[in-house]
TINU-139889 format. One line per 8 residues: their letters; for each residue x negated, y negated, z of C-alpha. Coordinates in Angstrom, 3 decimals. Layout:
a> X/Y/Z  ...;
//
This chain:
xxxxxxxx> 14.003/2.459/10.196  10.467/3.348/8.974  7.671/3.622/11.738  3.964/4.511/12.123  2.122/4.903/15.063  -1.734/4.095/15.255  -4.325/5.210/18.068  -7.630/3.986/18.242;
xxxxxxxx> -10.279/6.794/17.963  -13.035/5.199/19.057  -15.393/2.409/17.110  -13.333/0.925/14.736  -12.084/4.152/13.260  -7.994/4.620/13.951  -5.508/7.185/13.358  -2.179/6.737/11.635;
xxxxxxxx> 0.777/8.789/12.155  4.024/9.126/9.773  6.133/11.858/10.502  3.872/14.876/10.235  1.491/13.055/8.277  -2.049/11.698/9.288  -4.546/9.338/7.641  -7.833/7.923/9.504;
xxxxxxxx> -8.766/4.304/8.881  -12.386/3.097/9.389  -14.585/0.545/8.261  -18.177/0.806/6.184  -21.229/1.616/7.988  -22.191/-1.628/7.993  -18.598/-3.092/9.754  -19.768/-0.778/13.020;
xxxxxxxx> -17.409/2.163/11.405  -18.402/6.041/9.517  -16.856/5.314/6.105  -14.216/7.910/7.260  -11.225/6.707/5.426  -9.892/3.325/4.436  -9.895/0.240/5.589  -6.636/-1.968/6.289;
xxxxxxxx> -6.682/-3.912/2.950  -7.365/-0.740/0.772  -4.745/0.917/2.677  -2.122/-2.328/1.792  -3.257/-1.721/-2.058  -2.903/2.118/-1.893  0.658/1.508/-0.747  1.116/-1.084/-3.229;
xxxxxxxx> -0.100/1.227/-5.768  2.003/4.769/-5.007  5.221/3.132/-4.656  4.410/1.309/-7.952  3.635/4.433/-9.797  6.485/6.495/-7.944  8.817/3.274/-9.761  6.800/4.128/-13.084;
xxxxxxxx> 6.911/7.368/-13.050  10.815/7.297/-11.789  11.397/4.837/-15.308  9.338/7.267/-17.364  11.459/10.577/-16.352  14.764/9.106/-16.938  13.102/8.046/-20.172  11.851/11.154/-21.142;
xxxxxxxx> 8.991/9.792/-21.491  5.329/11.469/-20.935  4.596/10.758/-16.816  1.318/13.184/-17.022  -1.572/11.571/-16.081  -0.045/8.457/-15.566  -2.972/5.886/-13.246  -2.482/2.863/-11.316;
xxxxxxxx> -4.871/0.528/-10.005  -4.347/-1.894/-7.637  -6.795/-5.440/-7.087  -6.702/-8.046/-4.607  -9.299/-10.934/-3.703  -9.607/-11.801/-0.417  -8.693/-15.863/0.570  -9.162/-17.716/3.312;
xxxxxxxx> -7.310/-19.763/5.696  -5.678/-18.002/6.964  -7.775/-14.869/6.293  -5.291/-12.846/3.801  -5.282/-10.892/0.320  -4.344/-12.774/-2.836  -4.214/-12.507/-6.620  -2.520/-8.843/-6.211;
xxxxxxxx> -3.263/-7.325/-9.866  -1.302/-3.950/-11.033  -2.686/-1.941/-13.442  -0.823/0.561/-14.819  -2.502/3.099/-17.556  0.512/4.996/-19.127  -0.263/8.459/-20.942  3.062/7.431/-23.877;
xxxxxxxx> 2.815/5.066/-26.290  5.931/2.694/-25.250  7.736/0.654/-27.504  8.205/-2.918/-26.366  11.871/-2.366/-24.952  10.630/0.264/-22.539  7.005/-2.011/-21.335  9.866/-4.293/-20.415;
xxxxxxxx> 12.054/-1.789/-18.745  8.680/-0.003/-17.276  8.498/-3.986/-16.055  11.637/-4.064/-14.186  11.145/-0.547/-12.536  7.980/-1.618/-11.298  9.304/-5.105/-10.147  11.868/-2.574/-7.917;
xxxxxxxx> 9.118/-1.550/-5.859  9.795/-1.792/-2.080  6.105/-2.829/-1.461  6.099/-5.137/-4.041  9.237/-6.803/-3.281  8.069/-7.120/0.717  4.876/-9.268/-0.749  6.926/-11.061/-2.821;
xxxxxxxx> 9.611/-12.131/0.423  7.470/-12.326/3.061  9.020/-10.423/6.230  9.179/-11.578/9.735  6.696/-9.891/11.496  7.847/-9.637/16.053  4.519/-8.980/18.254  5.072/-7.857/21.558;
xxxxxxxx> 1.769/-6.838/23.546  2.616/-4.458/26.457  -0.306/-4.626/29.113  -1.069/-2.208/31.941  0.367/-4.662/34.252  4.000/-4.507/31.924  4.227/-1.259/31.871  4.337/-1.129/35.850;
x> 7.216/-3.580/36.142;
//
């Protein structure tokens, strides 16, 4: 089982725990935060984006294939009702020249991608919300 814990920090700014990693999320100046770290979205499309490039660079190795300096970029446009990100776009900007057999193997690594194949099955999502009042029963 994977699991992060976030603690609000005050504002809007939050702090996100993995293991013995930390990363702060905030929002722009002009959202109420201090343009401290990412927001929610960006974070979604930086995850998106590393385990895309860890598949790439995963296909490229076993390839023997130049991984140095390998980029990704990741784009989404925001939609409404319900509020959401659509139109994910991957990007990937590969330092070999590939021949067409390995674009569609570099395809099907990337297509392997945990993140991507979450978004592409949606998950069930459980809430619970434990109040003050909970935690005394």
């Amino acid at each position: 089982m994977l699991e992060v814990s976030v603690a609000h920090l005050g504002a809007v700014q939050f702090e996100i725990k993995a293991r013995e990693h930390t990363v702060i999320c905030d929002q722009p100046e002009e959202k109420g935060g201090f343009n401290e770290g990412m927001t929610p979205p960006e974070l979604m499309l930086a995850s998106l984006g590393s385990c895309a490039g860890f598949y790439a660079v995963d296909y490229l190795m076993r390839q023997k294939l130049a991984v140095s300096g390998l980029k990704v970029k990741v784009t989404a446009e925001k939609a409404k009702n319900p509020a959401r990100l659509d139109s994910f776009k991957i990007e990937l900007d590969v330092p070999a020249e590939l021949s067409e057999e390995h674009v569609k193997g570099m395809e099907g690594a990337v297509h392997r991608c945990l993140i991507h194949n979450t978004l592409m099955h949606p998950p069930l999502i459980a809430l619970e919300i434990k109040t003050a009042a909970t935690a005394k029963s």
